[in-house]
C-alpha positions in Angstrom: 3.5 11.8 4.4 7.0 12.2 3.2 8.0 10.3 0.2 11.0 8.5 1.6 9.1 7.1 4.4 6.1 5.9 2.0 8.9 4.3 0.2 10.0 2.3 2.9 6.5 0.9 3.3 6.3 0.0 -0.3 9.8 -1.9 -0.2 8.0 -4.1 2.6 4.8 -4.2 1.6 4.9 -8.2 0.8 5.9 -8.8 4.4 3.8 -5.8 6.0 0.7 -5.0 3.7 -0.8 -1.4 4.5 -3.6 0.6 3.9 -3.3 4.4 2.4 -6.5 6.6 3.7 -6.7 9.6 1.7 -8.1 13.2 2.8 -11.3 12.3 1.0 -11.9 9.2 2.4 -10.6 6.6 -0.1 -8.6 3.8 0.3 -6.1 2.1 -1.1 -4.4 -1.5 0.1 -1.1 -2.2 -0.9 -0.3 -5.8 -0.7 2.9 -5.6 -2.9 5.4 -3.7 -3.2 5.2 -4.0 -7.5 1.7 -2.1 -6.8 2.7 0.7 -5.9 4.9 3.4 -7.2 6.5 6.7 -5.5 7.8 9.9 -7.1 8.7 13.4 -5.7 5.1 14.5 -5.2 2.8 11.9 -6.5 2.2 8.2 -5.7 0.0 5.8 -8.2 -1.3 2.7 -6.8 -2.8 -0.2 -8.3 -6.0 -1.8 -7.2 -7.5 -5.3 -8.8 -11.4 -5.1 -8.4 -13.6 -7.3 -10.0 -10.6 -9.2 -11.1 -9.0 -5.7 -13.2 -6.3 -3.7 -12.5 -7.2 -0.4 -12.1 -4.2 2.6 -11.2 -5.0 5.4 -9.0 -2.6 8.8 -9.2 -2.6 10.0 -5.8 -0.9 13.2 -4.3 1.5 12.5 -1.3 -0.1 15.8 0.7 -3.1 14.0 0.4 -2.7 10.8 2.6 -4.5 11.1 5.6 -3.1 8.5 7.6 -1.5 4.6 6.8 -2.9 1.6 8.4 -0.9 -1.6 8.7 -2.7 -4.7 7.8 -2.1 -7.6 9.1 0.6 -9.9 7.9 0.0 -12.5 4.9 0.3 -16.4 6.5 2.5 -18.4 5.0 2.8 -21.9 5.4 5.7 -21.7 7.6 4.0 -19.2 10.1 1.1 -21.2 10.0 2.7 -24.8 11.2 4.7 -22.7 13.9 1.7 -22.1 15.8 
């Protein structure tokens, strides 16, 4: 995964949420785009379990593949239907 296109997903992560699969089989959903962070190399994530924030450090060589999620409702998109 190259860091400019991981970028992009963060920067839209409120409107498109997506899920990170790593190499060793973890994952890691990114819901906002203030819960994730990219640099050169590395990426750190954080999760909330158990109602705590925990941050992951990740390597960008290791993504396995992304997985979009589906879009949050909002009120708007819910009355439209």
């Amino acid at each position: 995964m190259e860091k400019e296109d991981l970028r992009e997903l963060a920067r839209n992560a409120s409107r498109q949420p997506f899920r990170i699969r790593m190499t060793g089989g973890e994952t890691f959903d990114v819901r906002h785009q203030d819960s994730i962070s990219v640099s050169d190399y590395h990426g750190s994530v954080i999760v909330v379990q158990d109602g705590k924030e925990h941050m992951h450090i990740f390597t960008l060589m290791n993504i396995s593949t992304i997985e979009m999620l589906p879009a949050p409702v909002t009120p708007s998109s819910a009355t439209n239907n």
